[in-house]
N, C-alpha and C positions, 0 to 999 in steps of 0.2 A: 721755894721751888728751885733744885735746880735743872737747867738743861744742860743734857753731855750731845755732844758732838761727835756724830758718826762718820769715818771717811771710809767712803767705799767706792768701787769702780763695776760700770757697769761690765768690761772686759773681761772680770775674775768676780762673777758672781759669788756673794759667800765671803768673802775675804774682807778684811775689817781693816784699815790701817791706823796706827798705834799714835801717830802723829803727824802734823802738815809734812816737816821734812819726808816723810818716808812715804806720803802721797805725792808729793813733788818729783821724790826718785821715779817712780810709776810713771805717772804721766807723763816722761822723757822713756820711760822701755822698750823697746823693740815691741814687744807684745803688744802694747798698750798702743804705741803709733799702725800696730799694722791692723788691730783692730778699728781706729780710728778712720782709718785709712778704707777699711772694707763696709764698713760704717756709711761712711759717704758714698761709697759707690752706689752701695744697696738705697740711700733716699734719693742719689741724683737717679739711680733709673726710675725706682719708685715716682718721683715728681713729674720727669720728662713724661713717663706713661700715664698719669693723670693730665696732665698738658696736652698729649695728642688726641685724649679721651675728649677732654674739652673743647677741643678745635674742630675735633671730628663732631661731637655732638651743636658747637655753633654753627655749623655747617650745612649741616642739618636741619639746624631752626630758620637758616638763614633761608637755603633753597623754600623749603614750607612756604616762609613770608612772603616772598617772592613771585609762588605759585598765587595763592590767595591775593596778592596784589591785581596779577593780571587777573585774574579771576575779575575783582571788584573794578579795575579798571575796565574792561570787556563790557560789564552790566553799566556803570558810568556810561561808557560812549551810545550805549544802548538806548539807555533812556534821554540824555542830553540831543539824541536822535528825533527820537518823539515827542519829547518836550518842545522841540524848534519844528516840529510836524503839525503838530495844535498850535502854536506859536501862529505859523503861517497861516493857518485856517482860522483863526479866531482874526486875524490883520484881516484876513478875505471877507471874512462875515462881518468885520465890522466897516469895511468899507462900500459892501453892498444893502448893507443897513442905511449907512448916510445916503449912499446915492437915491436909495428908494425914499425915504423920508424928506431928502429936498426934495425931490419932483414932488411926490403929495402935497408938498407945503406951497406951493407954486399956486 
């Protein structure tokens, strides 16, 4: 089996180089750095605007959680309300219990 070795650039789509030197010269070309060069532009904005996309969408998730917190906190203090409302009333009934039952037992 053998394998040959392709040198090519994405810059000059189609174009085949003949050997490393002459890939070497390329990748120092004018052409070749300004493509590079445009290159990086195009993925630093592309990244920053998936970045703001994602900030904006945590942001998003965040307020929601937020909302639903108070929401469940609201119902919490709600019930923690009523729960120490029977609380009381069960202390009450069971202290008017005891008093009736010693005096019976007298």
């Amino acid at each position: 089996m053998i394998l040959e070795r392709i040198l090519c650039c994405e810059c000059t789509p189609g174009k085949i180089f003949k050997n490393n030197t002459t890939f070497k010269v390329h990748l120092n070309s004018k052409k070749h750095l300004n493509w590079v060069s445009k290159n990086e532009i195009k993925n630093y904005k592309k990244t920053s605007v998936d970045y703001e996309n994602n900030i904006f969408n945590y942001k998003l998730k965040l307020k929601r959680k937020e909302e639903e917190y108070n929401k469940l906190n609201k119902l919490y203090e709600k019930k923690k309300i009523l729960i120490n409302f029977y609380i009381k009333k069960i202390i009450i009934l069971i202290i008017f219990l005891n008093i009736k039952y010693s005096l019976n037992n007298r």
